[in-house]
C-alpha positions in Angstrom: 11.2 -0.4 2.3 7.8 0.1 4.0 5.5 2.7 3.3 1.7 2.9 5.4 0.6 5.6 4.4 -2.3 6.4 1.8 -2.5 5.9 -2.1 -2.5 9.6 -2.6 -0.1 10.4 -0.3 2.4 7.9 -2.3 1.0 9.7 -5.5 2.0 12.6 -4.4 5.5 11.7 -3.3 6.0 10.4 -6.6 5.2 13.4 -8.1 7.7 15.6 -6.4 10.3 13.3 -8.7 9.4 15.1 -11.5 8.8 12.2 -13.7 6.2 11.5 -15.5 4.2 8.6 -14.8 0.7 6.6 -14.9 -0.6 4.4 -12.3 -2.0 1.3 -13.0 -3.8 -1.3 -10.0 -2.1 -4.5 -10.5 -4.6 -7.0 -8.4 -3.2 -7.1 -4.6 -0.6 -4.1 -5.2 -0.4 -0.4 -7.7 2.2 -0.2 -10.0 3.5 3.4 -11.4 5.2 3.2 -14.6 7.3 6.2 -15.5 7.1 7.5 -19.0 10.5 9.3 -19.4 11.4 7.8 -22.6 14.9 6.4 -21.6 14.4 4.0 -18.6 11.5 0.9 -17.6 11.6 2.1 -14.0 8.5 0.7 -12.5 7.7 1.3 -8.5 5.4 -1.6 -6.8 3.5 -0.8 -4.0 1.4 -3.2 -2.1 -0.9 -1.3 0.9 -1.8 -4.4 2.9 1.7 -4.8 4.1 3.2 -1.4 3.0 6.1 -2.8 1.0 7.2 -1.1 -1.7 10.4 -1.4 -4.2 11.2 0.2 -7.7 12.6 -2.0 -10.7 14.5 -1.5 -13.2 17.3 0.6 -15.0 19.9 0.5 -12.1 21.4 3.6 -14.0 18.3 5.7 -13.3 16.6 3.5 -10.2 19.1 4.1 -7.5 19.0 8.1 -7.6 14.9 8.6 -7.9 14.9 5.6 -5.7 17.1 7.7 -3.1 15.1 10.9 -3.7 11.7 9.0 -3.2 13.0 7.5 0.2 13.7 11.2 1.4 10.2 12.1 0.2 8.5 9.4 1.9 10.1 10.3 5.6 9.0 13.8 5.4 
């Protein structure tokens, strides 16, 4: 998936998941680590060609990974 729009605009999607997370600028691309104590979902964004992808837990991944794609077309 791509995503062009800003930093703060991808923040704020992020948010609306309801998890808690902290962001952290990985050289070429921002990672958002989610602190929910029970999965190592991770979500890579890099803004000079808009890709973006979430790793880890499939268990977890594939529902807030679903809910964040929703977010991101509004």
């Amino acid at each position: 998936m791509e995503f062009h729009g800003s930093f703060l605009e991808l923040q704020a999607a992020v948010e609306k998941l309801g998890v808690p997370c902290h962001w952290e600028h990985r050289h070429d691309f921002e990672s958002a680590f989610f602190d929910d104590g029970v999965s190592n979902l991770k979500l890579n964004w890099w803004p000079s060609t808009g890709v973006i992808q979430m790793v880890g837990d499939p268990e977890v991944r594939d529902e807030r990974w679903r809910l964040l794609q929703e977010l991101l077309k509004q």
